[in-house]
C-alpha positions in Angstrom: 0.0 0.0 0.0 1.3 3.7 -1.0 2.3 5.6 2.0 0.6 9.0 2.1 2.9 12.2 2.4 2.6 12.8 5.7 3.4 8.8 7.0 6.4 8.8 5.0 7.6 11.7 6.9 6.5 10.1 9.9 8.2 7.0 8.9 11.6 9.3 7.6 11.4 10.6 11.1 11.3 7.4 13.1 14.1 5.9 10.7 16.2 8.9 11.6 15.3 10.4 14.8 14.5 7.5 16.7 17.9 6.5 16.3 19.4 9.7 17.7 16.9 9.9 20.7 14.6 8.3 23.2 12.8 11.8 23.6 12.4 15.9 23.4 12.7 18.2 25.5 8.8 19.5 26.8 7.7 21.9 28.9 8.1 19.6 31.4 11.4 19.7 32.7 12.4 20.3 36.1 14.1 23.9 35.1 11.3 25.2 32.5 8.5 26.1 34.6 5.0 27.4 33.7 6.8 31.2 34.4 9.1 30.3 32.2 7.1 28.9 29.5 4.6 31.9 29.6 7.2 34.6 30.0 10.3 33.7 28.6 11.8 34.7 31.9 13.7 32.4 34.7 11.7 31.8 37.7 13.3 34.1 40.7 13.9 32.4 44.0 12.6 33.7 46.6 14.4 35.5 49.9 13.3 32.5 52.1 14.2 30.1 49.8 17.6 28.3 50.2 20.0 28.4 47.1 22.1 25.8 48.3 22.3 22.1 47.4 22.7 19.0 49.0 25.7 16.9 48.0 24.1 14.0 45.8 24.5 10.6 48.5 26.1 8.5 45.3 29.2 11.2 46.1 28.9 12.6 42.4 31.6 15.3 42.1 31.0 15.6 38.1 30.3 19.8 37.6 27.6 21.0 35.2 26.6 23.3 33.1 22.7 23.7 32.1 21.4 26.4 30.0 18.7 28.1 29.0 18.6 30.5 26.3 15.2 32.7 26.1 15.1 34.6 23.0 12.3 37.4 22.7 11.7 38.0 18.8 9.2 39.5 16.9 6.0 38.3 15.5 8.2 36.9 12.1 11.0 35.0 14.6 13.2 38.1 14.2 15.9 38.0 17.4 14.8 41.2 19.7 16.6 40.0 22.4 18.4 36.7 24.0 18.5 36.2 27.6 20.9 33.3 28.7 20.4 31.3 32.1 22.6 29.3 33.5 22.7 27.0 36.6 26.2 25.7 37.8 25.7 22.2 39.4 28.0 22.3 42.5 27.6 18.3 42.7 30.9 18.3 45.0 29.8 21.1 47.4 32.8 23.0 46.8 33.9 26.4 48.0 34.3 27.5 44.5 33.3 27.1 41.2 35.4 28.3 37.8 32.8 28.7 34.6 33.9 30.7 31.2 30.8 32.7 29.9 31.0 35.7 27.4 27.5 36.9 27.9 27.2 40.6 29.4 25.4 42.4 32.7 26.2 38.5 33.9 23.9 38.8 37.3 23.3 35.8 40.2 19.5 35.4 40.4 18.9 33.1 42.7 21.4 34.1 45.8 24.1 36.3 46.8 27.6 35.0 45.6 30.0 36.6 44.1 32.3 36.2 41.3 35.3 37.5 40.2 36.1 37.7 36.0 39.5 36.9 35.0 41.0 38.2 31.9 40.7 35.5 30.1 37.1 35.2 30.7 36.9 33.1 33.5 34.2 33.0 36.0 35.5 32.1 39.9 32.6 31.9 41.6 32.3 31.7 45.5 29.7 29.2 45.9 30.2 28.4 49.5 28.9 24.6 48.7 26.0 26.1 46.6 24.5 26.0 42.9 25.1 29.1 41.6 22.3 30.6 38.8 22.9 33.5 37.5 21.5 35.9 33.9 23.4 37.5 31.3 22.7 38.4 27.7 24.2 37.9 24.3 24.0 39.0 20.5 25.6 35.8 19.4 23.2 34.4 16.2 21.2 31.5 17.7 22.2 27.6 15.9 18.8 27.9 14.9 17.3 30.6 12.6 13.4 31.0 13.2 11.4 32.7 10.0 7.5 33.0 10.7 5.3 33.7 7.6 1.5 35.4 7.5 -0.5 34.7 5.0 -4.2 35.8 4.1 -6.9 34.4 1.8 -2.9 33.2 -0.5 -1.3 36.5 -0.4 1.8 37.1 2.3 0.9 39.9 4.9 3.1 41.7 7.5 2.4 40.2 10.8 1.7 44.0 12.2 -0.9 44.1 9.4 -3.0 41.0 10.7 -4.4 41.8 13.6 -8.6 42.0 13.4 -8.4 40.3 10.2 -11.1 38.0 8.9 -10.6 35.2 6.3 -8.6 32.2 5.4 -4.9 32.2 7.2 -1.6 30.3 6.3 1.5 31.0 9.4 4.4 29.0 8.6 7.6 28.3 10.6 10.6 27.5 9.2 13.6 26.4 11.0 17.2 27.3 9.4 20.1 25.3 10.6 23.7 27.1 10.8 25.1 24.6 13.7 26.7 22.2 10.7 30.5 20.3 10.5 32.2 18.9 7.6 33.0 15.1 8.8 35.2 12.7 7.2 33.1 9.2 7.0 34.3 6.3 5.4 36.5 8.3 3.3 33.8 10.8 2.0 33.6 14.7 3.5 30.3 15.2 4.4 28.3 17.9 6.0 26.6 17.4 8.9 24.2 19.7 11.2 23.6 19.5 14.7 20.5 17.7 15.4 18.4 19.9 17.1 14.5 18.9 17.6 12.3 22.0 17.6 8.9 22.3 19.0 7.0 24.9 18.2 3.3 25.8 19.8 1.0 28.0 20.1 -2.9 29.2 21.0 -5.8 30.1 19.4 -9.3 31.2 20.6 -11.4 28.8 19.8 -14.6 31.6 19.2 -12.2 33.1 16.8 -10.9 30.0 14.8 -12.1 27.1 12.7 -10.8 24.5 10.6 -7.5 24.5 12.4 -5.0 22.6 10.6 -1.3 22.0 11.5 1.0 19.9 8.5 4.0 18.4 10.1 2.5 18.6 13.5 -1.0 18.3 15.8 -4.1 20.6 16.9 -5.7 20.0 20.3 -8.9 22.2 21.9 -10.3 21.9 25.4 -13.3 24.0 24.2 -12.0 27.4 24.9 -9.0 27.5 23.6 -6.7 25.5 20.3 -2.9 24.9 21.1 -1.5 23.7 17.7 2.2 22.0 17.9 4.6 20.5 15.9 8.1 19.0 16.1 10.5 19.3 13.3 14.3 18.3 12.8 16.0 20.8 10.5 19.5 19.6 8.6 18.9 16.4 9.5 17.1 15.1 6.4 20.5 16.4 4.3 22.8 14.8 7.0 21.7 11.3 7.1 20.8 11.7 2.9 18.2 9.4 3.0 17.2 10.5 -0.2 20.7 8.7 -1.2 18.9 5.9 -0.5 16.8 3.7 -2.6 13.4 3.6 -2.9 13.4 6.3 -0.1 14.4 9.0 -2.3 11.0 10.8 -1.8 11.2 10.6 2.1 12.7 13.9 4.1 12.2 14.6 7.3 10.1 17.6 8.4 11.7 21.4 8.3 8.8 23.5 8.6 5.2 23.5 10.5 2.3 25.3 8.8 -0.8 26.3 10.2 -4.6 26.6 8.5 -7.4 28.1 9.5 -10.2 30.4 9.2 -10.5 33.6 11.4 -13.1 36.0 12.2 -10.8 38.0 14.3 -7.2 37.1 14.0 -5.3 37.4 16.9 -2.0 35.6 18.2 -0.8 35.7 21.8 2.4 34.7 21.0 4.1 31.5 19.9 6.3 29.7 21.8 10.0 27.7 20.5 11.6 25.1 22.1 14.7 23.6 20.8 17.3 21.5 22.1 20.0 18.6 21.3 20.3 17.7 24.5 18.9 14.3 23.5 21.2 12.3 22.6 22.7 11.4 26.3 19.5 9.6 26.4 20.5 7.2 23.9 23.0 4.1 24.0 24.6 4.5 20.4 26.1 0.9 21.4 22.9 -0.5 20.5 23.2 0.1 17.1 25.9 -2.8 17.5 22.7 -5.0 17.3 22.6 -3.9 13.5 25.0 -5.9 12.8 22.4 -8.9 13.7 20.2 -7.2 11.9 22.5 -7.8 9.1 22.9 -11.5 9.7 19.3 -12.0 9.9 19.0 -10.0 6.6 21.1 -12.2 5.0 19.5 -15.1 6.0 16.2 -13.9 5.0 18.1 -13.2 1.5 19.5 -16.7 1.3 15.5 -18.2 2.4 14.2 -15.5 -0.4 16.3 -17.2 -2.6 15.6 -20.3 -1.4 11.7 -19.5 -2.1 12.3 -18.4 -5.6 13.7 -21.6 -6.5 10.8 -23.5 -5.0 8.3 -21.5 -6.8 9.8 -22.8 -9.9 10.0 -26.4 -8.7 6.5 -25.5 -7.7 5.4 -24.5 -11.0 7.9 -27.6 -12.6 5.3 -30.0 -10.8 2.4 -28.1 -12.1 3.6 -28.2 -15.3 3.4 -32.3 -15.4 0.7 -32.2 -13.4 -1.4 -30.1 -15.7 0.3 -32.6 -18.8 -1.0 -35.4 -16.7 -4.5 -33.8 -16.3 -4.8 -32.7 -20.2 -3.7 -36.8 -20.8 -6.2 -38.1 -18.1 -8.7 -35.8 -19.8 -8.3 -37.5 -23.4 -8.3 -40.6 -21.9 -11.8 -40.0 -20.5 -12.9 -38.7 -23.6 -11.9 -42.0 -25.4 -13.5 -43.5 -22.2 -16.9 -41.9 -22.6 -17.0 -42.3 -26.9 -15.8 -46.3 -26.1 -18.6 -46.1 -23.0 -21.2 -44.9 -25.9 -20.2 -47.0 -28.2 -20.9 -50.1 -25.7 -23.8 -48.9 -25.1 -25.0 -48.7 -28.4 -23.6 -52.3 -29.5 -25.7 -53.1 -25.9 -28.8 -51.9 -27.2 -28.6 -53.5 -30.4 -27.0 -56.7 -29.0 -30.1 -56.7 -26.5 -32.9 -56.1 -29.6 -30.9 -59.1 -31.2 -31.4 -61.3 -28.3 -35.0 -60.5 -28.8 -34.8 -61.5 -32.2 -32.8 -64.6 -31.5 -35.6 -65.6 -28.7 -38.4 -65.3 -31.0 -36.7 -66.8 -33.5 -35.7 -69.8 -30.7 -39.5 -69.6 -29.9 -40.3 -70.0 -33.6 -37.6 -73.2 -34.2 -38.9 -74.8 -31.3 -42.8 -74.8 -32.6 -41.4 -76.1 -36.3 -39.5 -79.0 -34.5 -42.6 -79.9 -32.5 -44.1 -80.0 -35.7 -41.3 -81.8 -37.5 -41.1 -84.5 -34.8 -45.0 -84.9 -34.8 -44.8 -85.3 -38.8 -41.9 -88.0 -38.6 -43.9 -89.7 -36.1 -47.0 -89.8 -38.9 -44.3 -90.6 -41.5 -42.8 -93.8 -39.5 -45.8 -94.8 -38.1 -47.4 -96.4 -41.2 -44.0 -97.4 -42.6 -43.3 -99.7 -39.5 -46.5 -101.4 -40.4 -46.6 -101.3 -43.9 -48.5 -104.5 -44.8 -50.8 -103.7 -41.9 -49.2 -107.1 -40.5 -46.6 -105.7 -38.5 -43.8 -105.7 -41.0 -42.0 -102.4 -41.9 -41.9 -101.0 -45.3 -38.6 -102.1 -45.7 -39.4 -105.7 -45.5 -42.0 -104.8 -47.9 -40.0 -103.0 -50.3 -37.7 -106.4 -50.6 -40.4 -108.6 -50.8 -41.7 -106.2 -53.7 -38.7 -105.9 -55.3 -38.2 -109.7 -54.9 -41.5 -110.1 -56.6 -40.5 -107.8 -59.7 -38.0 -109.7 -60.3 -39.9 -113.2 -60.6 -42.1 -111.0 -62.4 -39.3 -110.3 -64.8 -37.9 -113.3 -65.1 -41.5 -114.7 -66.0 -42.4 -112.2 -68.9 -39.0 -112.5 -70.2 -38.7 -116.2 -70.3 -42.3 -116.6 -71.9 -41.1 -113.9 -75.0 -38.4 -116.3 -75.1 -40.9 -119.4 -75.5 -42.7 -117.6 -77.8 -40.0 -116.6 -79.8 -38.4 -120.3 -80.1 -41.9 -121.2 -81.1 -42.0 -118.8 -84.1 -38.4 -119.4 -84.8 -38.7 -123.4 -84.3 -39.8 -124.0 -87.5 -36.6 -123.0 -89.4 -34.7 -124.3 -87.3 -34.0 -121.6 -85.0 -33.9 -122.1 -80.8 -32.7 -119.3 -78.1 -31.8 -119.9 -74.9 -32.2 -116.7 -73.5 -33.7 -113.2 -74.1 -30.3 -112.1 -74.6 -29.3 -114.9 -76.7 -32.2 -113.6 -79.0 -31.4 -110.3 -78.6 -27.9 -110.8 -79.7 -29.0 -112.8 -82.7 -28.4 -110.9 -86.3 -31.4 -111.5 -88.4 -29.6 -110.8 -91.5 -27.7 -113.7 -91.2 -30.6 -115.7 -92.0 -30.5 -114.6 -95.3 -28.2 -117.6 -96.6 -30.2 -120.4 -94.8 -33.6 -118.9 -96.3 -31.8 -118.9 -99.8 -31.8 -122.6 -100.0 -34.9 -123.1 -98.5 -36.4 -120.3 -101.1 -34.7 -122.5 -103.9 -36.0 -125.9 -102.5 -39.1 -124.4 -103.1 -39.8 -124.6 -99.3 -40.7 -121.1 -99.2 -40.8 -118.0 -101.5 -38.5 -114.8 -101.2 -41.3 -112.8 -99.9 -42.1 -115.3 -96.4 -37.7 -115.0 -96.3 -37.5 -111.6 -96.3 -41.0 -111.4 -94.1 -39.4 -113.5 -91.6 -35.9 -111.8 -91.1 -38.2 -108.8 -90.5 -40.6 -110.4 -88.2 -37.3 -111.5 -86.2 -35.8 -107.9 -86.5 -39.2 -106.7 -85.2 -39.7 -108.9 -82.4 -36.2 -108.5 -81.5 -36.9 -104.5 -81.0 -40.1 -105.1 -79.3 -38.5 -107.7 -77.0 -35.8 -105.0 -76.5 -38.0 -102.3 -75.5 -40.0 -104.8 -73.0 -36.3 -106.0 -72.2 -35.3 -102.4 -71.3 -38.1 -101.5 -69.7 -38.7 -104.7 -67.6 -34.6 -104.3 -66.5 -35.5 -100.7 -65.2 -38.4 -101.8 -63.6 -36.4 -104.4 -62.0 -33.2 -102.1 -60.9 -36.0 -99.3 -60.0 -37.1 -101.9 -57.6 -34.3 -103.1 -56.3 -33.1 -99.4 -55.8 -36.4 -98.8 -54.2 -36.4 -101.4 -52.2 -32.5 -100.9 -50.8 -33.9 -96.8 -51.2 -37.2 -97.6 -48.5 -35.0 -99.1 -46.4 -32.4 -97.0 -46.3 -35.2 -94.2 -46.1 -36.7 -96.3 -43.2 -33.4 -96.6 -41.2 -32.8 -93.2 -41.5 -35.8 -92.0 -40.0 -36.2 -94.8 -37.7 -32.7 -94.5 -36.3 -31.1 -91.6 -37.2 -33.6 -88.7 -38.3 -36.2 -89.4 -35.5 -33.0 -89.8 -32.9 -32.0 -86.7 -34.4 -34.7 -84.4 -34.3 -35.5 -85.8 -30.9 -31.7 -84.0 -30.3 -33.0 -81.3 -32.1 -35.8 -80.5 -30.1 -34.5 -80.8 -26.7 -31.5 -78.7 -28.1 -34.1 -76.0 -29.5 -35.1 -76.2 -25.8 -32.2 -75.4 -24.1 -31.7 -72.9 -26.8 -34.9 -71.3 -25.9 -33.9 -71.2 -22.3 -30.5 -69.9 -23.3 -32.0 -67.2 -25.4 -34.2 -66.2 -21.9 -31.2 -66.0 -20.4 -28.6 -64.4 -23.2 -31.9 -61.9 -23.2 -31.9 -60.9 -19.7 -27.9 -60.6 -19.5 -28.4 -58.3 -22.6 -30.4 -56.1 -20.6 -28.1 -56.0 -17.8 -25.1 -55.5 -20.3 -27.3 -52.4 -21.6 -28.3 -51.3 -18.2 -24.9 -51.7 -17.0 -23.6 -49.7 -19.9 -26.1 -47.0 -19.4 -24.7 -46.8 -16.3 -21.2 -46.8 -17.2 -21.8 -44.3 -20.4 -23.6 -41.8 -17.3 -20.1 -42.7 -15.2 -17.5 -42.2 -17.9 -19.6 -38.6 -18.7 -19.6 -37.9 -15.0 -15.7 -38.9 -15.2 -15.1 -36.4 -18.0 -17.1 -33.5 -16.7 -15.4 -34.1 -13.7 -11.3 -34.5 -15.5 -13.2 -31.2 -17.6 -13.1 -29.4 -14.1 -9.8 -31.3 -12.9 -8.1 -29.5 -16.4 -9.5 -26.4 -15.5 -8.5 -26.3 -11.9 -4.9 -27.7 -12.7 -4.9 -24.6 -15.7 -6.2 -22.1 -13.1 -3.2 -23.8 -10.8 -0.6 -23.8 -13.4 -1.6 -19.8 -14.4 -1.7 -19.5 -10.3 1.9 -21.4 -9.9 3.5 -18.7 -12.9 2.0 -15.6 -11.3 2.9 -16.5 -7.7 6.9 -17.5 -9.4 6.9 -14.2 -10.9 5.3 -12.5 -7.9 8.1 -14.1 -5.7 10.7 -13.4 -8.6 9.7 -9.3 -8.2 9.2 -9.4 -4.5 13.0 -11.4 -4.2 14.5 -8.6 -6.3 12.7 -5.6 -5.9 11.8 -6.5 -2.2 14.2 -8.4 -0.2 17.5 -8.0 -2.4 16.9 -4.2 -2.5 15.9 -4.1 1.1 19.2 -6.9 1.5 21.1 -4.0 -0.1 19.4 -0.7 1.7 20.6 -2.6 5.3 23.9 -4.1 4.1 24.7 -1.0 2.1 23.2 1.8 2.0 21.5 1.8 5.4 24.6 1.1 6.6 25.9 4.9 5.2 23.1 6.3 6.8 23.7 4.8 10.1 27.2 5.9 10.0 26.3 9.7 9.0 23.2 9.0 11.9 26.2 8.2 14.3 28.2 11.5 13.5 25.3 13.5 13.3 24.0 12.4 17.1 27.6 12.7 17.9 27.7 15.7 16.8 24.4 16.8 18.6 26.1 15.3 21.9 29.2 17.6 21.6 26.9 20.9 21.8 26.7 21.2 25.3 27.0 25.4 25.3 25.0 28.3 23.6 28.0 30.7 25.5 31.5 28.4 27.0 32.2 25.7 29.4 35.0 25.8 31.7 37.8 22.9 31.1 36.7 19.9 32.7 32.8 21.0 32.9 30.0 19.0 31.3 27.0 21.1 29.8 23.5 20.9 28.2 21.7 23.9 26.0 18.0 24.7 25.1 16.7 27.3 23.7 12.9 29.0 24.3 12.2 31.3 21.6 8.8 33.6 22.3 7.6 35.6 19.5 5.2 38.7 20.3 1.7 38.8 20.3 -0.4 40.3 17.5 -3.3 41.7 19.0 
């Protein structure tokens, strides 16, 4: 989150300041009382009030210096006057005390002693065991410049000018810092200022003003009246260059207050200045020895930042084959779900064909019924043919056993007849096929003689060699046909029975088979019918599963995608935050923090060797503050 203006000088303030002190000087110290505060003037003891001080019981024999430099100026910080106060800590109770001071009309304000001056500027005072406070003034140009500037409704205005004035006001302090030292750090001459913290407040009548705004500092009313305050550290921004450092370029530490408001009737009492670098002694700069942890534990938190980077790309490595895995898994359910359909079709169609197959079963078994029942009706009568209890096969062989004495017969009575015919010439045949072989035309010489013996004339020759030629064709044709009615038979007969052992002991055994086995068949088809429509309910509900799985792997891609996309933004997010976070915050505190903190340590000890406004005696410690009053406009 962007830091707004004023947090970033906050935040430039505790970076630097912080370091240099634990606290600033209030109104609340044990020298600045309210009399002080409200009239720029020391507090005078009174007659009845000792000026002497115990000796401290830890035996403390340290002297000190503490002063207090009131400076009356006019409305726009110009130095009217500076009135310097200092108290001489007699921690040893000693008769005397030496002190160097250039002020002038030097005057003891809180008791009686004396002092002599010696020409070197040397103060001998004759405590007599006492602290010794005494007053004196100066012309010396304060460390601290103060420049107050009116403004009304945006255009600048003398202060002397403002009084009664109604409308939209702009006062702003600015604090210029001549208290500065070149210093040689780390090889490089820089320029350092004292640090002095300034506070700077004032009051407002609340019937008088609204909208009372202070940049840099706070406003606070307790219903009659507004005190508006703010603390500023002027040449310390440039001294510890934080704007050297990176990404802190844009951070300075606050030089000026400025005050907003709206008047009716502007009035100021007076404004009131505190400023001071007595501060430091408040501050162990051996703790900043701890930075050096600090620096360990940075690079540690570099080395894990690193550490993190490289798992953000073994994270997004993993992701990376997980999402291949997902995209495989996801055509593998798509196979699944077409090969799911596909079953589920051949199921369907397998299941009508069992339907078929069962009528069709249904169908064979009522023909073989009918087939068995008609080879029953067929062997019945041919196992009683004759009606005498002999099969047709028997019958067949005594049939075909009568054709042939049938045969025989016929053929041997042609015969008789024929030798009959032929007998008287002198022709006999002992056979059918004896007569049937006989060539006619070879009669023709033996009928010659008996035509020229007179026994018989040309005509009765020739009329019997055809008479022989046409009984031998007749007697051929009967021949023929009587042969074929006598193999016909004899086939027929070996044909019945053949017929008759075939369905006696082979078609009716057979069928028998048949229908039993059409049976069975039927009751197979039942079953085959029923596992069909498992197979197709079971394939519904495998086609509805492998769809569930693929909406499901659809969702699993998606959510791996969103992962992998996830997985490269948080890598790249870790990438920026590794090297525009952590390596550039590794390098502020191992480098350039490490400047700052150096310049920080010669600034604060800088701000711990200004112990005077005016001198201190060899030997004698000292602390400074300054009260600057600006007069009222009324």
């Amino acid at each position: 989150m962007t830091m707004t203006k004023k947090r970033k000088r906050q935040a430039a303030l505790c970076t630097a300041v912080l370091v240099l002190m634990t606290g600033v000087y209030g109104c609340g110290t044990e020298e600045a009382t309210v009399q002080e505060i409200e009239t720029g003037e020391p507090a005078v003891q009174s007659e009845e009030e000792p000026s002497g001080a115990a000796v401290p019981a830890s035996g403390n024999t340290e002297q000190k210096k503490e002063e207090t430099v009131y400076v009356k100026a006019d409305a726009d910080g110009s130095v009217k006057e500076i009135i310097v106060s200092d108290i001489l800590r007699n921690a040893g109770a000693l008769p005397e005390l030496k002190d160097r001071s250039d002020l002038t009309g030097i005057k003891n304000v809180k008791g009686k002693e004396t002092f002599q001056k010696e020409s070197d500027g040397t103060l001998i005072w004759q405590a007599d065991g006492n602290d010794i406070c005494y007053q004196g003034k100066t012309k010396k140009t304060l460390p601290v410049e103060l420049k107050v500037t009116y403004y009304l409704d945006g255009e600048e205005m003398n202060p002397k000018r403002m009084a009664g004035k109604s409308g939209h006001i702009k006062i702003r302090f600015d604090y210029i810092n001549h208290e500065t030292k070149t210093v040689n750090i780390n090889g490089e001459d820089r320029t350092i200022s004292t640090p002095f913290v300034v506070v700077t407040g004032l009051f407002l009548d609340e019937e008088k003003f609204v909208n009372v705004e202070m940049e840099n500092g706070r406003v606070i009313s307790d219903g009659s009246r507004i005190m508006a305050g703010g603390m500023t550290v002027p040449g310390l921004s440039a001294s510890i260059a934080l704007s050297e450092v990176e990404n802190m370029d844009d951070l300075d530490l606050p030089e000026y207050l400025e005050l907003t408001a709206y008047t009716t009737d502007f009035e100021l009492p007076f404004t009131m200045t505190a400023i001071t670098s007595d501060f430091s002694e408040e501050i162990d700069l051996d703790d900043l020895e701890q930075y050096e942890d600090l620096k360990d534990d940075m690079q540690e938190l570099k080395d894990a930042s690193v550490e993190l980077v490289d798992g953000t790309h073994e994270l997004v490595d993993g992701v990376q084959e997980l999402k291949d895995g997902s995209e495989e898994l996801y055509d593998g359910a798509v196979e699944l779900d077409d090969g799911a359909k596909k079953i589920h079709d051949g199921a369907v169609q397998l299941d009508n064909g069992a339907f078929e197959i069962q009528d069709g079963a249904v169908d064979l078994k009522e023909a073989l019924k009918q087939f068995n029942a008609g080879l029953d009706t067929l062997a019945a009568p041919m196992s009683n043919a004759d009606g005498n209890g002999k099969d047709i096969a028997a019958v067949a062989a005594e049939l075909s056993a009568g054709v042939d004495q049938v045969v025989d017969q016929v053929l041997g009575s042609m015969v008789d007849q024929v030798n009959a015919m032929a007998g008287s010439y002198g022709l006999s045949f002992g056979s059918v096929d004896e007569f049937l072989a006989f060539d006619a035309d070879s009669l023709a010489g033996t009928l010659e003689g008996a035509v020229q013996a007179g026994q018989m004339t040309e005509e009765e020759a020739a009329g019997l060699i055809q008479m022989i030629k046409g009984t031998q064709a007749q007697l051929k044709e009967s021949y023929t046909s009587l042969m074929t009615l006598k193999g016909g038979m004899s086939g027929l007969s070996a044909g019945i029975g053949q017929i008759y052992s075939g369905v006696t002991t082979q078609l009716q055994p057979a069928a028998s088979q048949i229908l039993d086995g059409s049976r069975k068949l039927l009751e197979g088809t039942k079953e085959l019918k029923e596992g069909t429509e498992e197979l197709v309910d079971g394939s519904a509900e495998l086609k509805d599963g492998t769809a569930e799985l693929l909406d499901g792997t659809v969702e699993l891609k998606d959510g791996v995608q969103e992962l992998y996309d996830g997985s490269i933004e948080l890598r790249d997010g870790m990438e920026e935050f590794d090297r525009d976070g952590i390596q550039k915050l590794y390098d502020m505190v191992c480098g350039d923090m490490q400047k700052v903190l150096d310049r920080a340590r010669a600034a604060a000890d800088q701000g711990e060797a200004y112990q005077t406004f005016t001198q201190l005696a060899p030997g004698m410690k000292g602390s400074v503050k300054f009260l600057i009053e600006t007069e009222a406009i009324d």
